[in-house]
PyMOL CGO cylinders between C-alpha atoms (Angstrom):
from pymol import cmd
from pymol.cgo import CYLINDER

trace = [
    CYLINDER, 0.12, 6.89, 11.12, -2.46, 4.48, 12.53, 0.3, 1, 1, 1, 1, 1, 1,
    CYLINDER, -2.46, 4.48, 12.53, -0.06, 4.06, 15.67, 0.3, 1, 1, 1, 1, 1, 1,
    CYLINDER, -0.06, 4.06, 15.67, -0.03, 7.79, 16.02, 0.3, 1, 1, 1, 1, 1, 1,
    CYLINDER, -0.03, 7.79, 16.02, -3.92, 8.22, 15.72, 0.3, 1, 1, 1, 1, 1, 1,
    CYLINDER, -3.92, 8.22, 15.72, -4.60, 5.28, 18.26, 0.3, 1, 1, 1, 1, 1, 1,
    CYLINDER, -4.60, 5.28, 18.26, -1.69, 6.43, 20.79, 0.3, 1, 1, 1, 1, 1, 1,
    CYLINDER, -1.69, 6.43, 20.79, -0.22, 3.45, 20.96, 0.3, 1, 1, 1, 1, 1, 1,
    CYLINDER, -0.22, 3.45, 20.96, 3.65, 4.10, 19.01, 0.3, 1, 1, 1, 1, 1, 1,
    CYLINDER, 3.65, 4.10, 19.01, 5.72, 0.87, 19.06, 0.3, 1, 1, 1, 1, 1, 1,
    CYLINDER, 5.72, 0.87, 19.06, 8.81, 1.60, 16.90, 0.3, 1, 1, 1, 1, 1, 1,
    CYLINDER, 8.81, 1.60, 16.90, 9.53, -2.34, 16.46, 0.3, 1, 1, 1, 1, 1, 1,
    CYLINDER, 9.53, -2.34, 16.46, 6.16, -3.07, 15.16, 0.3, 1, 1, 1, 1, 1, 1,
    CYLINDER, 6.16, -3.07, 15.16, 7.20, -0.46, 12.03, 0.3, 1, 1, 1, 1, 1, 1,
    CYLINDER, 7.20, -0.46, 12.03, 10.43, -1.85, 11.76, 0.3, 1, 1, 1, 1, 1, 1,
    CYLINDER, 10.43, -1.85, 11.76, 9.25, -5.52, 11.83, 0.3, 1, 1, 1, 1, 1, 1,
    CYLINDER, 9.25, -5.52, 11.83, 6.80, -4.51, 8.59, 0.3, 1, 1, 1, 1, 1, 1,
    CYLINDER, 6.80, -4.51, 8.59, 9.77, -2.73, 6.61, 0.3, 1, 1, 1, 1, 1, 1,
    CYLINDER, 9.77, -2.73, 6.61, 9.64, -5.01, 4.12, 0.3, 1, 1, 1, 1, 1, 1,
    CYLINDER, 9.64, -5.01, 4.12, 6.13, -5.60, 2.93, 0.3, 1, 1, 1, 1, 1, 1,
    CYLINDER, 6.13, -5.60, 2.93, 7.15, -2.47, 0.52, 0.3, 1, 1, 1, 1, 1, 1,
    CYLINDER, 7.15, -2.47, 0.52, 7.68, -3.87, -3.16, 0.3, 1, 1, 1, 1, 1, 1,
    CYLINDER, 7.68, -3.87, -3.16, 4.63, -6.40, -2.21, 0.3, 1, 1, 1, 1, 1, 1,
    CYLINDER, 4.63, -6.40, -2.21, 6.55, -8.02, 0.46, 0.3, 1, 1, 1, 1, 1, 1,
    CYLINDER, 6.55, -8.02, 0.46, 10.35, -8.01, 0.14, 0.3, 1, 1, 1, 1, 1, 1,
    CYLINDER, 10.35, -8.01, 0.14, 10.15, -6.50, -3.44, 0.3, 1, 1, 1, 1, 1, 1,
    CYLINDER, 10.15, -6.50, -3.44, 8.86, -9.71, -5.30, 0.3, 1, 1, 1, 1, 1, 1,
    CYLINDER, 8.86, -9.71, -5.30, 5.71, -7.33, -6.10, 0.3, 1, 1, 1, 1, 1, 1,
    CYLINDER, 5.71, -7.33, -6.10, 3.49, -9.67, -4.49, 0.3, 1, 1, 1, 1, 1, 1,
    CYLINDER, 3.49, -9.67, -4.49, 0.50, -8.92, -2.05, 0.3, 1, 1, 1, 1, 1, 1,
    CYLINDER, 0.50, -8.92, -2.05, 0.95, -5.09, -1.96, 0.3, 1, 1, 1, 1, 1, 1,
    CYLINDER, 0.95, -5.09, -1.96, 2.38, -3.66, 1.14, 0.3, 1, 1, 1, 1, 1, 1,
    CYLINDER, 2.38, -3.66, 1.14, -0.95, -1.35, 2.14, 0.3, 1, 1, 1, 1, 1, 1,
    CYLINDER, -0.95, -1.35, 2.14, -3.01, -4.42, 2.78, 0.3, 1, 1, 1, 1, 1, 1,
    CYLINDER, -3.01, -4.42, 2.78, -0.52, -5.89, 4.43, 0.3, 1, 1, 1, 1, 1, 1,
    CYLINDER, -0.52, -5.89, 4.43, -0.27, -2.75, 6.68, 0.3, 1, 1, 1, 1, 1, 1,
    CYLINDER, -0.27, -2.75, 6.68, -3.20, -2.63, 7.47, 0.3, 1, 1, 1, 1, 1, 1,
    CYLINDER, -3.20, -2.63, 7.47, -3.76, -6.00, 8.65, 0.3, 1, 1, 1, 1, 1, 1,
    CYLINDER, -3.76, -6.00, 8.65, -0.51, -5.64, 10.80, 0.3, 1, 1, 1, 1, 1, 1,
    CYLINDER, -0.51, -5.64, 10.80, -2.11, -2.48, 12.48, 0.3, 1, 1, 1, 1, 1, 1,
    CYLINDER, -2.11, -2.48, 12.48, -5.48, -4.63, 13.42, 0.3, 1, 1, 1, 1, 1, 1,
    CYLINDER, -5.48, -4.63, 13.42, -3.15, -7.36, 14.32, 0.3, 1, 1, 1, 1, 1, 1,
    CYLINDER, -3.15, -7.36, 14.32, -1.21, -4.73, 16.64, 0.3, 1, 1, 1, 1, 1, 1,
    CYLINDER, -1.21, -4.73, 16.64, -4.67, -3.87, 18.51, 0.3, 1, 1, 1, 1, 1, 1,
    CYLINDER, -4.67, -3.87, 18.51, -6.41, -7.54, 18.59, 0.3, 1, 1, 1, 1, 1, 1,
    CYLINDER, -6.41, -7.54, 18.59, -4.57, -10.63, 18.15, 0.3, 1, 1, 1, 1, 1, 1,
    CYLINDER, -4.57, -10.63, 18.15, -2.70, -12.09, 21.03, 0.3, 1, 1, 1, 1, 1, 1,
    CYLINDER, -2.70, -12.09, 21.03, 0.99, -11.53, 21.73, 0.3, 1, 1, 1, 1, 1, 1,
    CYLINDER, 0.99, -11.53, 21.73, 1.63, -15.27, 23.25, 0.3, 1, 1, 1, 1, 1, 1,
    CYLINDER, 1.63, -15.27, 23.25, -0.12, -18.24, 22.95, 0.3, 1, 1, 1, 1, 1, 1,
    CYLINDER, -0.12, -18.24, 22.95, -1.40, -18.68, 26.13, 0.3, 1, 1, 1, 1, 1, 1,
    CYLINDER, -1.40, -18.68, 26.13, -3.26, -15.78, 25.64, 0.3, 1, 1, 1, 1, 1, 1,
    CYLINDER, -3.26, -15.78, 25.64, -6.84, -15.82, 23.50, 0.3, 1, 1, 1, 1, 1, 1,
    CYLINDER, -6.84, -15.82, 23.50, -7.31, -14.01, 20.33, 0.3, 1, 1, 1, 1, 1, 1,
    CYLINDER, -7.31, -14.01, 20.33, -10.03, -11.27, 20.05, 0.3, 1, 1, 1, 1, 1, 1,
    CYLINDER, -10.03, -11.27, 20.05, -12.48, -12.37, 17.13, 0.3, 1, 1, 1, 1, 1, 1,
    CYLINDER, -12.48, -12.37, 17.13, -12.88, -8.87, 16.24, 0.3, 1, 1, 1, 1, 1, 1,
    CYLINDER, -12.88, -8.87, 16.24, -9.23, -9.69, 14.94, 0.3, 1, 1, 1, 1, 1, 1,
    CYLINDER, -9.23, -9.69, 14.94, -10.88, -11.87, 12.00, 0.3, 1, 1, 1, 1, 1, 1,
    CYLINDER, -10.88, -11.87, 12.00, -13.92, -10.20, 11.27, 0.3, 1, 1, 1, 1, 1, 1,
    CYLINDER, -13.92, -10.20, 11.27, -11.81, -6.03, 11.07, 0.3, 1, 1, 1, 1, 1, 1,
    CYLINDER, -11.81, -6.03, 11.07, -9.05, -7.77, 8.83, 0.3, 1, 1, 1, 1, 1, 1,
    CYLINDER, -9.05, -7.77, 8.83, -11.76, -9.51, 6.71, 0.3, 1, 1, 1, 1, 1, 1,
    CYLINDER, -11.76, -9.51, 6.71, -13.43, -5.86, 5.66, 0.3, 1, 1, 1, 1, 1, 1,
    CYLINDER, -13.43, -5.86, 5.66, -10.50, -4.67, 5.45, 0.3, 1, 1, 1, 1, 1, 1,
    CYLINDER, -10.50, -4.67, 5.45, -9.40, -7.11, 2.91, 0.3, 1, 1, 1, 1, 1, 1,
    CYLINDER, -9.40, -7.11, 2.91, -12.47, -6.66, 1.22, 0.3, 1, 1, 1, 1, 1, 1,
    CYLINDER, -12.47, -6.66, 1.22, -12.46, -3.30, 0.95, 0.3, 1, 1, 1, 1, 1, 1,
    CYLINDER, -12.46, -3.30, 0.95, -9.06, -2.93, -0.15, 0.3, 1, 1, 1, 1, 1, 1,
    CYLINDER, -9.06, -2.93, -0.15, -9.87, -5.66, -2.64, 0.3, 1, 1, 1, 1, 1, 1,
    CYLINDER, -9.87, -5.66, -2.64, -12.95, -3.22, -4.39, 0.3, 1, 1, 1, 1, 1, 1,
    CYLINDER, -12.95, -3.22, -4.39, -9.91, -0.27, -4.09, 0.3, 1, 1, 1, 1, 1, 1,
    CYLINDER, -9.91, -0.27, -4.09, -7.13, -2.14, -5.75, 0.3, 1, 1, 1, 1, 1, 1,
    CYLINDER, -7.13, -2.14, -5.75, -9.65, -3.95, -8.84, 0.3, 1, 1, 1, 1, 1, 1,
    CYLINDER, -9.65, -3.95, -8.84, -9.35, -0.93, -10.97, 0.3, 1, 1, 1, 1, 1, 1,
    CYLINDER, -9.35, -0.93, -10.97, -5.63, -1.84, -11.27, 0.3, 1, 1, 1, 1, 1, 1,
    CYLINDER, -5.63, -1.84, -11.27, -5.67, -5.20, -11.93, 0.3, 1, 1, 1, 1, 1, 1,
    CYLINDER, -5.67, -5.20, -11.93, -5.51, -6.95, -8.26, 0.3, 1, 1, 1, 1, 1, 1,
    CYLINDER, -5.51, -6.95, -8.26, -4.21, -6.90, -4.46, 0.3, 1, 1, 1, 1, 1, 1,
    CYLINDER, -4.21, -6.90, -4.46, -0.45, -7.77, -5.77, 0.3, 1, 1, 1, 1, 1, 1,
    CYLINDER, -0.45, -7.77, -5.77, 1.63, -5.07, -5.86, 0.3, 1, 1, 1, 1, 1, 1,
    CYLINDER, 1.63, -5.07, -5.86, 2.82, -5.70, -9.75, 0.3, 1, 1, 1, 1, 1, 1,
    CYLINDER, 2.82, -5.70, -9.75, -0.54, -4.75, -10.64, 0.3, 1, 1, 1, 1, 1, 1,
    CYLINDER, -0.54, -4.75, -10.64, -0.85, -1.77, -8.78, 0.3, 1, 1, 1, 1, 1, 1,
    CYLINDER, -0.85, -1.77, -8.78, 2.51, -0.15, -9.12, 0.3, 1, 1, 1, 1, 1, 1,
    CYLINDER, 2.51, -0.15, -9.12, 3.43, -1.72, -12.57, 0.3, 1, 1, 1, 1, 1, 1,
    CYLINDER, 3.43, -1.72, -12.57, 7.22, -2.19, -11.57, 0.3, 1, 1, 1, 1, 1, 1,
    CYLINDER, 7.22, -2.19, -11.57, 9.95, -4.49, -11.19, 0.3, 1, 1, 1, 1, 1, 1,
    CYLINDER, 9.95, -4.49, -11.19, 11.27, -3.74, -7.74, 0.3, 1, 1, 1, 1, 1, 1,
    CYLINDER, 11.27, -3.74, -7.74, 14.29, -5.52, -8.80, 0.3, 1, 1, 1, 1, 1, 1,
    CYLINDER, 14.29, -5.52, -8.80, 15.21, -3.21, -11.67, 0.3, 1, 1, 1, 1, 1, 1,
    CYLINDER, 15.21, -3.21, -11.67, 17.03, -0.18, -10.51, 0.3, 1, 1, 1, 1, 1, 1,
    CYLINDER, 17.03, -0.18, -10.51, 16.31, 1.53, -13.45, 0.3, 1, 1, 1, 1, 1, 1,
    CYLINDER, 16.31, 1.53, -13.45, 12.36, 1.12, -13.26, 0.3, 1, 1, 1, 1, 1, 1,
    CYLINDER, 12.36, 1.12, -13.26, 12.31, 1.48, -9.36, 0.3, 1, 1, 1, 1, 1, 1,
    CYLINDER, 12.31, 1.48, -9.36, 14.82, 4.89, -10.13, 0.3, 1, 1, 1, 1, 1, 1,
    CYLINDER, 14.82, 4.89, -10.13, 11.68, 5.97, -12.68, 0.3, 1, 1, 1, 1, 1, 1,
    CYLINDER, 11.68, 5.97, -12.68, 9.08, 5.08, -10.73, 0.3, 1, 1, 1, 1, 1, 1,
    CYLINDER, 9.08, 5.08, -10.73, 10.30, 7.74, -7.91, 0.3, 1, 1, 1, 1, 1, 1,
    CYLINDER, 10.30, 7.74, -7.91, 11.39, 10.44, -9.63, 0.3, 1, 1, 1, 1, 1, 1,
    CYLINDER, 11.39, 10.44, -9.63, 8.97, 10.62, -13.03, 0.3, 1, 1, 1, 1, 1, 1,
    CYLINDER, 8.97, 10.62, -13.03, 5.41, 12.14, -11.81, 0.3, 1, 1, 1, 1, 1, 1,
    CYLINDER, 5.41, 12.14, -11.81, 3.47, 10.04, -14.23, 0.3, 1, 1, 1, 1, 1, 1,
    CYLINDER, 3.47, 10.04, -14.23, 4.57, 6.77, -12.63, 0.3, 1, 1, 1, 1, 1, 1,
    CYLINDER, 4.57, 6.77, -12.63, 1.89, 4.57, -11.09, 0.3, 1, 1, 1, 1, 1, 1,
    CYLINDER, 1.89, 4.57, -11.09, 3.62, 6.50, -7.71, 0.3, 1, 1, 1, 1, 1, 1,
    CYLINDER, 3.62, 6.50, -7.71, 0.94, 8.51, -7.70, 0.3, 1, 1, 1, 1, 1, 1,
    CYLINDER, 0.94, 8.51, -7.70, -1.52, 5.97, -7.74, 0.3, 1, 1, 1, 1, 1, 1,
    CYLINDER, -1.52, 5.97, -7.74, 0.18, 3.79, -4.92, 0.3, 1, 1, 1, 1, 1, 1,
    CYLINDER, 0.18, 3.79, -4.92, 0.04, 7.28, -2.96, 0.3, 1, 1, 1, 1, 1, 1,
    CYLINDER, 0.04, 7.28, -2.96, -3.92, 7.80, -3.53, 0.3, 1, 1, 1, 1, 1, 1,
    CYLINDER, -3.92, 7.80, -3.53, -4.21, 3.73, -2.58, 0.3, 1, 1, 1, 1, 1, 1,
    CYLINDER, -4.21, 3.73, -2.58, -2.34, 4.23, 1.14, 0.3, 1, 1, 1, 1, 1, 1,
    CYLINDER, -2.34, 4.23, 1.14, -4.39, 7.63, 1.63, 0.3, 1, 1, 1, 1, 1, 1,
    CYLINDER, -4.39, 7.63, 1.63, -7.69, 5.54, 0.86, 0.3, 1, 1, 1, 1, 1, 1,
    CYLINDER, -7.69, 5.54, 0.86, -6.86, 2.19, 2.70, 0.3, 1, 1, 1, 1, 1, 1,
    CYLINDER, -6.86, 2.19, 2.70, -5.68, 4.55, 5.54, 0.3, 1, 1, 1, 1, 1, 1,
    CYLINDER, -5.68, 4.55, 5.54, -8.95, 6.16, 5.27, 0.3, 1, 1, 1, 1, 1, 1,
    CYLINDER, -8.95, 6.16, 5.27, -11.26, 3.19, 5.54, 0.3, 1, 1, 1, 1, 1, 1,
    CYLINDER, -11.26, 3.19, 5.54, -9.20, 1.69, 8.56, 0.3, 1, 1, 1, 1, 1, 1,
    CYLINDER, -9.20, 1.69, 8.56, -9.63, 4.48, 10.27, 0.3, 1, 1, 1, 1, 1, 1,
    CYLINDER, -9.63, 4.48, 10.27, -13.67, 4.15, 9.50, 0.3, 1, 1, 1, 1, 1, 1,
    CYLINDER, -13.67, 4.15, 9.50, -13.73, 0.66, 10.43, 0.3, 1, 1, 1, 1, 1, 1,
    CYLINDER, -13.73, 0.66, 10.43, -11.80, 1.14, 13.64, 0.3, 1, 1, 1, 1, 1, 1,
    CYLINDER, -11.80, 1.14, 13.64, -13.80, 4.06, 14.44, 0.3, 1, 1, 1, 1, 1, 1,
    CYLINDER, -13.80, 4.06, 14.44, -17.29, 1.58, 13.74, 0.3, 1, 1, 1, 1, 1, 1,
    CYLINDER, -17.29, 1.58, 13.74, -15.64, -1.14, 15.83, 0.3, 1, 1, 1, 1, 1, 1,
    CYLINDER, -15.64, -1.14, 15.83, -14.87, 1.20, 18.81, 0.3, 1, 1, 1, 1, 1, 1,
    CYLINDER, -14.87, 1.20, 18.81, -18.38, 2.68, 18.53, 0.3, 1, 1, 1, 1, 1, 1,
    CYLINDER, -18.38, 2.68, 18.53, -19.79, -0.66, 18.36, 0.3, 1, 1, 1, 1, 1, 1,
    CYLINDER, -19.79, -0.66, 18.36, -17.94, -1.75, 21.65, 0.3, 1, 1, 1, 1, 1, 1,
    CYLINDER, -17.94, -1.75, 21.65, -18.97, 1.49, 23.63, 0.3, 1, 1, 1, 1, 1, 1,
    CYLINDER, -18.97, 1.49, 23.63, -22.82, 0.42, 23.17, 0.3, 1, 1, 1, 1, 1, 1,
    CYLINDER, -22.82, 0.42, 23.17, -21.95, -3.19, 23.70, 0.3, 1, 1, 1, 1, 1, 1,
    CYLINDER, -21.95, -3.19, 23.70, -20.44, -2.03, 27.06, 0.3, 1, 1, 1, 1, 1, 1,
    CYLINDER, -20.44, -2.03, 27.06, -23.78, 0.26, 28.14, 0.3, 1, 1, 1, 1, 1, 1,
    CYLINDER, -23.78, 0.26, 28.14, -26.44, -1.10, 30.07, 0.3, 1, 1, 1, 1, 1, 1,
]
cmd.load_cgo(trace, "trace")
């Protein structure tokens, strides 16, 4: 969605994060929305070879981000996907309930990628602001 909103659609880049879902590779680990999101600031400011030189605004977007992800996810217990989603990806069974009962945590993974989506877009819309005046004389 991020790709879409910016113009800038790269169907590898979504394949290469397929499987941060489960909190990367379903170990429930560091929950796939964070890492998402960091991939989609990555995407717009860090370098694609090293002879090139990373954007600092690559650091400092992916450090709010963090943080405000952080202050989303605390209510459930942490960043890790475990915590959030309350399943064992490697359970058919659970990962079968968690789909298809509506009072699985599903719902509140869904509200998470709506809100981290939501403050992305805010701080990418602050940092492009903030460039525009940087750029007038």
């Amino acid at each position: 969605m991020g790709q879409e909103k910016l113009n800038m659609v790269d169907h590898s880049a979504v394949k290469a994060v397929g499987a941060y879902g489960g909190g990367i590779a379903s170990s429930g680990s560091v929950c796939g929305i964070l890492l998402g999101g960091v991939a989609m600031i990555s995407s717009m400011y860090s370098r694609g070879s090293l002879d090139e030189q990373e954007n600092p605004r690559l650091w400092a977007l992916s450090s709010k981000f963090l943080k405000k992800f952080e202050d989303l996810a605390e209510p459930y217990g942490g960043m890790n996907c475990r915590d959030i989603a309350g399943v064992d990806w490697k359970n058919r069974d659970a990962v079968k309930e968690y789909y298809s009962k509506p009072e699985s945590n599903r719902k509140i993974c869904i509200k998470l990628v709506g809100e981290a989506a939501s403050i992305l877009g805010e701080l990418l819309e602050q940092e492009e602001a903030g460039n525009r005046e940087e750029k007038q004389p």
